[in-house]
VMD Tcl script that builds the backbone (N, CA, C; Angstrom):
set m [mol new atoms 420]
animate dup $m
set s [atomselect $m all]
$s set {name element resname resid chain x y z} {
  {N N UNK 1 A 0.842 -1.177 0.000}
  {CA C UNK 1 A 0.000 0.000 0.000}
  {C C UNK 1 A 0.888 1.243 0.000}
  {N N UNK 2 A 0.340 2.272 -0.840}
  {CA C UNK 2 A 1.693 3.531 -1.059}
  {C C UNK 2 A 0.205 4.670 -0.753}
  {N N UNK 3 A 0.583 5.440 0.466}
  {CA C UNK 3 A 0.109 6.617 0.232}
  {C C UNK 3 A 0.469 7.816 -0.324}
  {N N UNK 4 A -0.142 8.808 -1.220}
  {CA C UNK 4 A 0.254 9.934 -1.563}
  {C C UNK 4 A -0.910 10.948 -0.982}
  {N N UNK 5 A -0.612 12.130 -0.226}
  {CA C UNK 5 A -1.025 13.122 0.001}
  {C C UNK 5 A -1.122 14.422 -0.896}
  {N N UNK 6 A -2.219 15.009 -1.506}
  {CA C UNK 6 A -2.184 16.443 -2.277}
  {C C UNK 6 A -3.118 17.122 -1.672}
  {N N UNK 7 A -2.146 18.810 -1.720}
  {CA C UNK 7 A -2.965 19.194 -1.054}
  {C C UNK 7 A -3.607 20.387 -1.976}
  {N N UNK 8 A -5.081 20.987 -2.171}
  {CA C UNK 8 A -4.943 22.185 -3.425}
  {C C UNK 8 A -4.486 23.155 -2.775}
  {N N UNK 9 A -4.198 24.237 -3.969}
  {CA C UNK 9 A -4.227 25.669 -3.796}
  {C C UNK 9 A -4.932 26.471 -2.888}
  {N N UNK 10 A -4.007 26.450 -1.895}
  {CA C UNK 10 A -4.577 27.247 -0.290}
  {C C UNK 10 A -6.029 28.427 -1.192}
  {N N UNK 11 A -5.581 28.793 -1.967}
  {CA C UNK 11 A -6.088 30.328 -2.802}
  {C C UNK 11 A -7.287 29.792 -3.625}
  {N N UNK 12 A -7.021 28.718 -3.951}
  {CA C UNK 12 A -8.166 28.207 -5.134}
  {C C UNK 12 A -9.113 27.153 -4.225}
  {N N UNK 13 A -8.509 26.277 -3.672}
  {CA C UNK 13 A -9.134 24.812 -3.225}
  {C C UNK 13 A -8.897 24.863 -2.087}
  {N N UNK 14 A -10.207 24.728 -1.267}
  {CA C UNK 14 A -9.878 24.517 0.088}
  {C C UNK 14 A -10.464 22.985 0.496}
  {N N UNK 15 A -9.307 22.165 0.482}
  {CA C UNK 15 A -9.717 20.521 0.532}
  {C C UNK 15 A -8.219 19.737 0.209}
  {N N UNK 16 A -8.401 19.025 0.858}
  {CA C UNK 16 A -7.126 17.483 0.946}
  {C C UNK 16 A -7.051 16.661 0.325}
  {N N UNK 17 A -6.323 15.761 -0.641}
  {CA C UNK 17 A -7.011 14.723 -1.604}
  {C C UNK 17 A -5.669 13.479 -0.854}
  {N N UNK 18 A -5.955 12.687 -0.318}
  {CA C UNK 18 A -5.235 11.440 -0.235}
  {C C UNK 18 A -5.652 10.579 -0.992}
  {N N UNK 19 A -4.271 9.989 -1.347}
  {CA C UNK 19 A -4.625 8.757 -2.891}
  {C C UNK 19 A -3.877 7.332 -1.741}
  {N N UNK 20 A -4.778 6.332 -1.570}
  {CA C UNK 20 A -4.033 4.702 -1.391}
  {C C UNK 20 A -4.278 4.121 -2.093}
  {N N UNK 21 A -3.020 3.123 -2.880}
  {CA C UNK 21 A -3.063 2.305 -3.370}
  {C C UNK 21 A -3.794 1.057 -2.999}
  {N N UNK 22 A -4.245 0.034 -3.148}
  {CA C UNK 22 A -4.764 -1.171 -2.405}
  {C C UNK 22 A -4.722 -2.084 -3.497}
  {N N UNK 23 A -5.043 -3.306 -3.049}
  {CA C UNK 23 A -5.276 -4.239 -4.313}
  {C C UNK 23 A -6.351 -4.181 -4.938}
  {N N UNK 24 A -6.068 -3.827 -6.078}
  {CA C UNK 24 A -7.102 -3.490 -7.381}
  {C C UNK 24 A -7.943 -2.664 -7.540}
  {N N UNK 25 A -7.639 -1.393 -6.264}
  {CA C UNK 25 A -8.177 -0.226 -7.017}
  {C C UNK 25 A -7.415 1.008 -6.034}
  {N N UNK 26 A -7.533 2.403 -6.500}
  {CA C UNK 26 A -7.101 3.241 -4.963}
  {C C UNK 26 A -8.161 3.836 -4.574}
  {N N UNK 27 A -7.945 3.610 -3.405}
  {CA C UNK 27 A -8.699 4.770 -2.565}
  {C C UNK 27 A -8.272 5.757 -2.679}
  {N N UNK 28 A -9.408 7.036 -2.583}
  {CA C UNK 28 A -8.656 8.552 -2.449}
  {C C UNK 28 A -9.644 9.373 -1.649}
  {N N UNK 29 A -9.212 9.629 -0.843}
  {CA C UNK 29 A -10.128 10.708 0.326}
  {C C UNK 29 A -9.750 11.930 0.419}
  {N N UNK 30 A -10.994 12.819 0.227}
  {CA C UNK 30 A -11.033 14.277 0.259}
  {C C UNK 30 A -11.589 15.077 1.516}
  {N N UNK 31 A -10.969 15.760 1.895}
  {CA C UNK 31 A -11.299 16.526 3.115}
  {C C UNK 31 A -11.323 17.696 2.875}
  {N N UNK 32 A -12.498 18.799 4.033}
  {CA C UNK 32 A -12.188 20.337 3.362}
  {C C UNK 32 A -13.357 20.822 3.115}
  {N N UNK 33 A -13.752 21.346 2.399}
  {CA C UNK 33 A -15.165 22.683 2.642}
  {C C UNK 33 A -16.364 22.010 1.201}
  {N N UNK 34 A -17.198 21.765 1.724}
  {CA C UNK 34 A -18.220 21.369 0.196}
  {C C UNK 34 A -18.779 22.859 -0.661}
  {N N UNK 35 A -18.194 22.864 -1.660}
  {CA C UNK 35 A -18.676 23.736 -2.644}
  {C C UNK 35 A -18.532 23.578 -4.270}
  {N N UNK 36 A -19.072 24.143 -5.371}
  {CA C UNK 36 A -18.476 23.969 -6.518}
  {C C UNK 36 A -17.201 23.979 -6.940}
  {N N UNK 37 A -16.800 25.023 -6.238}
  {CA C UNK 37 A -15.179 25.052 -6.895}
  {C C UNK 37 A -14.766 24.133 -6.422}
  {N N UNK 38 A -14.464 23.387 -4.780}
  {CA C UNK 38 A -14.260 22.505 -4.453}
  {C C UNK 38 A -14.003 20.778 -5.268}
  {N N UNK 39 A -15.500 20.621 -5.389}
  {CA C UNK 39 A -15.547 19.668 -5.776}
  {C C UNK 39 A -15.468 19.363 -7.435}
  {N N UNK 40 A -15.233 20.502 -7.949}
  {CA C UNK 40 A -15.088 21.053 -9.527}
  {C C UNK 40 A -13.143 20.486 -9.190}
  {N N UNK 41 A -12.650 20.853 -8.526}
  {CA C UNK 41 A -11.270 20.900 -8.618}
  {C C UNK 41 A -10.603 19.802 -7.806}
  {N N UNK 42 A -11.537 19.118 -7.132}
  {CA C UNK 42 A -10.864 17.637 -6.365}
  {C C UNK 42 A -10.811 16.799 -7.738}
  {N N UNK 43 A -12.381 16.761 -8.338}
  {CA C UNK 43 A -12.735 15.901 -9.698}
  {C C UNK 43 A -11.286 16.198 -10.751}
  {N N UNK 44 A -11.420 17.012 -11.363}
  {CA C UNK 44 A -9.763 17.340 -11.757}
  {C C UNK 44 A -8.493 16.525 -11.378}
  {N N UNK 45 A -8.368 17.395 -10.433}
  {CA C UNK 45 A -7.071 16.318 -9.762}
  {C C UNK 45 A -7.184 15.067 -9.388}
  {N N UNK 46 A -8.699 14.550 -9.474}
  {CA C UNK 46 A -8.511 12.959 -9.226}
  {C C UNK 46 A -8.255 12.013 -10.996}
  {N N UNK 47 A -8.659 12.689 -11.602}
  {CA C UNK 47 A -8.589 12.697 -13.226}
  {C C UNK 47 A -7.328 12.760 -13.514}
  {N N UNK 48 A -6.455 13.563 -13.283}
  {CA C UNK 48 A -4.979 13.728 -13.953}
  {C C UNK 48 A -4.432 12.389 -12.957}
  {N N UNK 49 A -4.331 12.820 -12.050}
  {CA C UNK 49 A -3.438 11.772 -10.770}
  {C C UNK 49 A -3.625 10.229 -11.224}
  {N N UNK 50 A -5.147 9.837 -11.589}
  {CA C UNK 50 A -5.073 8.425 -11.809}
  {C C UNK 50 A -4.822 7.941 -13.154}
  {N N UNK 51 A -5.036 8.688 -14.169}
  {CA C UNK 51 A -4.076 8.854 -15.689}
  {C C UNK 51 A -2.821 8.959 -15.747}
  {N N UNK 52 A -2.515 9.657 -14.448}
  {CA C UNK 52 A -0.871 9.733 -14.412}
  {C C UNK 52 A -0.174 8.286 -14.097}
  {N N UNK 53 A -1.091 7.496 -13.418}
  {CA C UNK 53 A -0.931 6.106 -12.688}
  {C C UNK 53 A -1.536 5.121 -13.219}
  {N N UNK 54 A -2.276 5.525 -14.015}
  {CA C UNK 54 A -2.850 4.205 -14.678}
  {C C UNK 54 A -4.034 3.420 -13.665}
  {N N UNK 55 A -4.385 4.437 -12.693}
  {CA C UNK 55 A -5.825 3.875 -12.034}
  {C C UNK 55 A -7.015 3.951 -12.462}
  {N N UNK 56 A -7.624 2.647 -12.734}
  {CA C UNK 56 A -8.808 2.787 -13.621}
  {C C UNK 56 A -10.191 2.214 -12.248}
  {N N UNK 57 A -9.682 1.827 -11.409}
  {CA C UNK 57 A -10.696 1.272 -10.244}
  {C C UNK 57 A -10.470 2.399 -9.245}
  {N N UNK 58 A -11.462 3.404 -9.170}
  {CA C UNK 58 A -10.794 4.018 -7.779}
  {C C UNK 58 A -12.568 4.174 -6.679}
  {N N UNK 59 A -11.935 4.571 -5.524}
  {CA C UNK 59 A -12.942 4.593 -4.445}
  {C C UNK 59 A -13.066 5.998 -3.998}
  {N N UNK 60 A -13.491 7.157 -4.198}
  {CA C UNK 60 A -13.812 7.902 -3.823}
  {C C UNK 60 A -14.291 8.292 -2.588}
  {N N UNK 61 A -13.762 8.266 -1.493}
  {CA C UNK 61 A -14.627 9.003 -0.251}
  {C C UNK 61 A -14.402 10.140 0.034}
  {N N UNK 62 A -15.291 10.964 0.218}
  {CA C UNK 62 A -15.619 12.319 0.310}
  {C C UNK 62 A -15.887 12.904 2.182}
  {N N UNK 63 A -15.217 13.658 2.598}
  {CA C UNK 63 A -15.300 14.056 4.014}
  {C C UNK 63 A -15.547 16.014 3.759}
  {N N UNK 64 A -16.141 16.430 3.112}
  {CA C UNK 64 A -16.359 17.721 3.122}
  {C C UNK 64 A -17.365 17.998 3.823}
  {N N UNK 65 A -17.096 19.188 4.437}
  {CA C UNK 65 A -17.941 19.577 4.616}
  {C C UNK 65 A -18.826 21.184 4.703}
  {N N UNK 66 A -19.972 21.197 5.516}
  {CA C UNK 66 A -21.007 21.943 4.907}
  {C C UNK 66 A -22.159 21.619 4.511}
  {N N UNK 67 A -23.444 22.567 3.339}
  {CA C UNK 67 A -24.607 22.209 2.714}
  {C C UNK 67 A -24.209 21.485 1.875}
  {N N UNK 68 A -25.425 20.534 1.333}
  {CA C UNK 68 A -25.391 19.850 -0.106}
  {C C UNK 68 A -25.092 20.930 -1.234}
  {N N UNK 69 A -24.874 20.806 -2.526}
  {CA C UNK 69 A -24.873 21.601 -3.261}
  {C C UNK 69 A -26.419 21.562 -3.755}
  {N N UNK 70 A -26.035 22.597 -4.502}
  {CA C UNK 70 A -28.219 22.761 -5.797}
  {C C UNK 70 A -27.941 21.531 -6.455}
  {N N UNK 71 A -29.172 21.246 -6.927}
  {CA C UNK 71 A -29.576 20.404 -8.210}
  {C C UNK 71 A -28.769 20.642 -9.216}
  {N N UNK 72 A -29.000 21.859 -9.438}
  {CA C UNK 72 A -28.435 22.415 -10.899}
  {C C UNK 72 A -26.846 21.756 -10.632}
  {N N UNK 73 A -26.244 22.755 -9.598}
  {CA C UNK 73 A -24.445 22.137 -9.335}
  {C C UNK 73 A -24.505 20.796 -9.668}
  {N N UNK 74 A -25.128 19.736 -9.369}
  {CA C UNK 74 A -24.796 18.682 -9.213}
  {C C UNK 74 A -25.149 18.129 -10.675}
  {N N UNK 75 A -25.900 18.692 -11.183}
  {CA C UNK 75 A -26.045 17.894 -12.901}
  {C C UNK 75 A -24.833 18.430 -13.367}
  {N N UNK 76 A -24.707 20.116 -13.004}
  {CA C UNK 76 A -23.079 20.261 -13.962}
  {C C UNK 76 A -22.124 19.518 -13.759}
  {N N UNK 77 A -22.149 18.795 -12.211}
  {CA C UNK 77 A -20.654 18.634 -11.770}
  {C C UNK 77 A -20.669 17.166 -12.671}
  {N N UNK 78 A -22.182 16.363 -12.608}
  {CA C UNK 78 A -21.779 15.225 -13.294}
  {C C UNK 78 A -21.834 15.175 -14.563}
  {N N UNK 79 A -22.601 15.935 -15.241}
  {CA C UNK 79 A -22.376 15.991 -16.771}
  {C C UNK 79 A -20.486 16.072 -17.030}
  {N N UNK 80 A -20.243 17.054 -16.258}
  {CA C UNK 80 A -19.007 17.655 -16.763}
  {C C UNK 80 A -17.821 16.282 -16.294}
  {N N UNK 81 A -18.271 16.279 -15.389}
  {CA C UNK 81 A -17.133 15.100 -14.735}
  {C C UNK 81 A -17.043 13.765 -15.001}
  {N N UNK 82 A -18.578 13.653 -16.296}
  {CA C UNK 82 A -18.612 12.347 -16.651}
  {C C UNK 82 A -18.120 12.391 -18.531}
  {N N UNK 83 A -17.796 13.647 -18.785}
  {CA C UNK 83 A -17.246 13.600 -20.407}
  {C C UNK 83 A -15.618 13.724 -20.202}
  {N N UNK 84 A -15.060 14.386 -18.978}
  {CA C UNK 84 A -13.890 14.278 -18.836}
  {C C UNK 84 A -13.265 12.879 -18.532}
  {N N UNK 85 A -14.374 11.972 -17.684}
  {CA C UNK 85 A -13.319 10.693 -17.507}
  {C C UNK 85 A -13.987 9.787 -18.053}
  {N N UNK 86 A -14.669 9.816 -19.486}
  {CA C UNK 86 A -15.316 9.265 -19.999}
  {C C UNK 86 A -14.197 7.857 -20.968}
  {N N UNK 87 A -14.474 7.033 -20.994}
  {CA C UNK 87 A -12.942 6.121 -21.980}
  {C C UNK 87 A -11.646 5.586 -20.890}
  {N N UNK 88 A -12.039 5.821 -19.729}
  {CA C UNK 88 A -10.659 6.015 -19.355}
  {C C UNK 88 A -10.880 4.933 -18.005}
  {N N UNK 89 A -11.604 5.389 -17.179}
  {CA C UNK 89 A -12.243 4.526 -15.757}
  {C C UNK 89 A -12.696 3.494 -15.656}
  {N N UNK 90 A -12.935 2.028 -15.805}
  {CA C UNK 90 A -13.293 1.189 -15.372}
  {C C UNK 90 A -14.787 1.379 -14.600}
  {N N UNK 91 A -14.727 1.568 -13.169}
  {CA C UNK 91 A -15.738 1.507 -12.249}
  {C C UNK 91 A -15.078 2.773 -11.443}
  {N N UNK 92 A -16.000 3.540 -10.512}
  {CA C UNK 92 A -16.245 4.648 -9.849}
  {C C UNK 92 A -16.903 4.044 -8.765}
  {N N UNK 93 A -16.661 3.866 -7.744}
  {CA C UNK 93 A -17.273 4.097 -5.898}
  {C C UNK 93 A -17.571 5.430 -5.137}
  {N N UNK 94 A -18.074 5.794 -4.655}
  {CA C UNK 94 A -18.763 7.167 -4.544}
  {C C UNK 94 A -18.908 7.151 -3.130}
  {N N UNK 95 A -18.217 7.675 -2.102}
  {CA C UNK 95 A -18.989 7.219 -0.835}
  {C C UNK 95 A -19.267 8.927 0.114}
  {N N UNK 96 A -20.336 9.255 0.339}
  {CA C UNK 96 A -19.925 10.538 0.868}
  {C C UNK 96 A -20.524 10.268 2.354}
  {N N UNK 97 A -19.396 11.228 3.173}
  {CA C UNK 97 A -19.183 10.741 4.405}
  {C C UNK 97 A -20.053 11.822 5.804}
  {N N UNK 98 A -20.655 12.957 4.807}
  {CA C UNK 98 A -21.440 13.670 5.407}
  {C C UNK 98 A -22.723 13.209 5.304}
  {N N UNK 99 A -23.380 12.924 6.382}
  {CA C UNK 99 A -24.963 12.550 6.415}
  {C C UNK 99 A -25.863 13.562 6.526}
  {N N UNK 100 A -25.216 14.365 6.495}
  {CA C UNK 100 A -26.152 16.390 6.651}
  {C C UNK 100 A -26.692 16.129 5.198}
  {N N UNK 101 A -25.731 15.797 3.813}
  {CA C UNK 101 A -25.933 15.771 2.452}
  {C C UNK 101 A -27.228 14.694 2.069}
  {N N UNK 102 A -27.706 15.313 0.893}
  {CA C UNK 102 A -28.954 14.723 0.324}
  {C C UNK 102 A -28.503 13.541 -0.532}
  {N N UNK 103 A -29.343 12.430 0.174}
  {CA C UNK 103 A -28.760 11.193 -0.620}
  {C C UNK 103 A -29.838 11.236 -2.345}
  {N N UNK 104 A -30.651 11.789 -1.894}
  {CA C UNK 104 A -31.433 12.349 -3.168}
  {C C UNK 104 A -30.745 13.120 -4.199}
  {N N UNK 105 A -30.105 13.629 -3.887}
  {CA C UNK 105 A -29.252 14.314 -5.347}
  {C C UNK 105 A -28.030 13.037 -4.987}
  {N N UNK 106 A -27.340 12.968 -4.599}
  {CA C UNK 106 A -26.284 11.752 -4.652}
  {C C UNK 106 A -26.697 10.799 -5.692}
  {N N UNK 107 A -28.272 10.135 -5.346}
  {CA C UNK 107 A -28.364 9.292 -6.383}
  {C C UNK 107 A -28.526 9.971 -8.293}
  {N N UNK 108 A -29.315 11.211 -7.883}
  {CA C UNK 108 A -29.489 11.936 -8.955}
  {C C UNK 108 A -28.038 11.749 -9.907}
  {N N UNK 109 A -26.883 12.470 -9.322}
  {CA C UNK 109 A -25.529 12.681 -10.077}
  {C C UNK 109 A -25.113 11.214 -10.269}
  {N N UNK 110 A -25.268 9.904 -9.521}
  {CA C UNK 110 A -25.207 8.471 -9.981}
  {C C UNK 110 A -25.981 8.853 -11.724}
  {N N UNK 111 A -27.535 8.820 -11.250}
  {CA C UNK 111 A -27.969 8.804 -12.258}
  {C C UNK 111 A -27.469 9.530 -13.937}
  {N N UNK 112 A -27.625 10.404 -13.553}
  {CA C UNK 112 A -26.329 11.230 -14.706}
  {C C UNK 112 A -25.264 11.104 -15.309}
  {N N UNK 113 A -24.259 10.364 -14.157}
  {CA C UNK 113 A -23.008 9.962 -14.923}
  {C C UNK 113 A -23.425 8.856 -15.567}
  {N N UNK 114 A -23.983 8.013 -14.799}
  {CA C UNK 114 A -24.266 6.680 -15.334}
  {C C UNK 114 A -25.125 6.489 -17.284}
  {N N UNK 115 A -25.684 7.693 -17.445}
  {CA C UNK 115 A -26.297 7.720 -18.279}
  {C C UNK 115 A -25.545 8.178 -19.442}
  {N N UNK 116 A -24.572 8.826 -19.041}
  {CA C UNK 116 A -23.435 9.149 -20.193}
  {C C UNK 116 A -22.440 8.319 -20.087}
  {N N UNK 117 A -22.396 6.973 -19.614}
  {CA C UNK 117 A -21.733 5.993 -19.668}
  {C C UNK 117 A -20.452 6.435 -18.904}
  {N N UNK 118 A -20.535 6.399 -17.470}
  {CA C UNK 118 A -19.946 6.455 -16.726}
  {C C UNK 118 A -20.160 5.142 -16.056}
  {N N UNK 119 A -19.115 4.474 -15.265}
  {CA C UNK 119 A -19.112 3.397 -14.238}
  {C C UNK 119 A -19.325 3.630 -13.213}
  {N N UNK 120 A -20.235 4.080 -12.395}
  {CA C UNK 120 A -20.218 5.142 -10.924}
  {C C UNK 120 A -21.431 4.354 -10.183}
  {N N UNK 121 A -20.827 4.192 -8.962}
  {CA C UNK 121 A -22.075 3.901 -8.230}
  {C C UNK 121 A -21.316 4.618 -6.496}
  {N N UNK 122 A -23.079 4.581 -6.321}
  {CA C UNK 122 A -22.838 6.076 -4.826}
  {C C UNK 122 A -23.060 4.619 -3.485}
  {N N UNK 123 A -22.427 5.038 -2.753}
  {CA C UNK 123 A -22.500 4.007 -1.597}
  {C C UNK 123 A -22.816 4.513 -0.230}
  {N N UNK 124 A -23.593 3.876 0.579}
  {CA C UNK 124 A -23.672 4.802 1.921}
  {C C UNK 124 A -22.626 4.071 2.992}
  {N N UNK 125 A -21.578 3.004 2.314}
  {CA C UNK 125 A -20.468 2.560 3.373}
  {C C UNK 125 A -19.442 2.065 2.783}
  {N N UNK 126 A -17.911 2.035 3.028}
  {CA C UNK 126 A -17.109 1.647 2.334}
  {C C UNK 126 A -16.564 0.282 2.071}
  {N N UNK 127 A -17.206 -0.171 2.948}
  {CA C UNK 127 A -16.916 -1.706 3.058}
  {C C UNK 127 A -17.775 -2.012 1.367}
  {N N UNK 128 A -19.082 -1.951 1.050}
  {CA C UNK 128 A -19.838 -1.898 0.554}
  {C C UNK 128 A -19.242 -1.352 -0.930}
  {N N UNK 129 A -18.429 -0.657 -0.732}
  {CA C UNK 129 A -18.107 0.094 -2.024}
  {C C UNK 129 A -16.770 -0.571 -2.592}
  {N N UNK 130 A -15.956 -1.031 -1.470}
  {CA C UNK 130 A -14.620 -2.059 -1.633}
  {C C UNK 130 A -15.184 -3.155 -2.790}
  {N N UNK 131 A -16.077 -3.778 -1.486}
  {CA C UNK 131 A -16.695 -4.787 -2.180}
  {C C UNK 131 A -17.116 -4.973 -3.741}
  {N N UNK 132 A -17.563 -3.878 -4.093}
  {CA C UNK 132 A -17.967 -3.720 -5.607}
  {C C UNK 132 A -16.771 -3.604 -6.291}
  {N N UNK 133 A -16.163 -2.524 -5.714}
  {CA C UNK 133 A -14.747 -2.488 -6.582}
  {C C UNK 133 A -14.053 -3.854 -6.906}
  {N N UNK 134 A -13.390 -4.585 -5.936}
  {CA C UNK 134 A -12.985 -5.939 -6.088}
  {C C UNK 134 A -13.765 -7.126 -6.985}
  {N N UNK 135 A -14.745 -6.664 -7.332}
  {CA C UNK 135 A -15.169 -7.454 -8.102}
  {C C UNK 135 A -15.296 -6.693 -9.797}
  {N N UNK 136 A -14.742 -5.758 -9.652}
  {CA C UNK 136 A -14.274 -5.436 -11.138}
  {C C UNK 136 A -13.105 -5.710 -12.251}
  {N N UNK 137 A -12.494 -6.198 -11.480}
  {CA C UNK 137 A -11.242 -7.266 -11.823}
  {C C UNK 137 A -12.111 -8.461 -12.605}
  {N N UNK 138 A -12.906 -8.701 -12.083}
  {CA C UNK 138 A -13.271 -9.927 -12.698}
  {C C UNK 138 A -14.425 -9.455 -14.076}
  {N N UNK 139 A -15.023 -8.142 -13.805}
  {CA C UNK 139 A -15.999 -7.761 -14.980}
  {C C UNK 139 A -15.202 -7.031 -16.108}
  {N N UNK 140 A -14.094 -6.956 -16.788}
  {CA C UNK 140 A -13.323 -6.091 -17.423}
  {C C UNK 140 A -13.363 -6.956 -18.861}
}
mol reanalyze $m
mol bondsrecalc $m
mol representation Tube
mol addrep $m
């Protein structure tokens, strides 16, 4: 297991991105303030970082915090975030770790990526989300 720590632009991004390696996919956990730019610019850097590495299984857990975002934010964030890592990802785990947040739009932005042929599924535990991942090795 290899951890890497990034941290954004004190000025631009206020949030933490840890990347672990694991067997057969990485985890990467984000910490730090929920907003568009935020989560506009974790998505980014989780995009370059696992292209840079050749991670096509990753686990997403999310520790921001704050309000949910709008509706609207959340179709942009997945429209947009699902043509950028569109060809490239395998499977997507989704786990967000604030229970203040609407699991109703959570599934919504599932719904969205998924429809532009994204691999994404939203999880309410990580065990749960491992689990799926590890079995993408075998669906490829």
């Amino acid at each position: 297991m290899r951890n890497q720590l990034f941290t954004g632009n004190q000025r631009a991004m206020a949030y933490r991105l840890k990347i672990t390696e694991k067997e057969g996919y990485s985890h990467i956990q984000i910490t730090g303030e929920n907003s568009l730019e935020t989560v506009r610019n974790y998505l980014a850097e989780i995009n370059r970082e696992c292209r840079q590495r050749g991670f096509r299984h990753i686990l997403v857990e999310e520790f921001l915090h704050g309000e949910s975002l709008s509706i609207f934010d959340v179709f942009q964030i997945a429209s947009q975030g699902s043509a950028e890592a569109a060809g490239f990802f395998r499977k997507i785990a989704y786990v967000d770790r604030n229970v203040e947040h609407s699991t109703m739009k959570m599934e919504f932005a599932e719904t969205v990526a998924s429809n532009r042929g994204l691999n994404v599924r939203m999880f309410s535990n990580t065990m749960d989300a491992e689990d799926w991942l590890k079995s993408a090795n075998h669906e490829e």
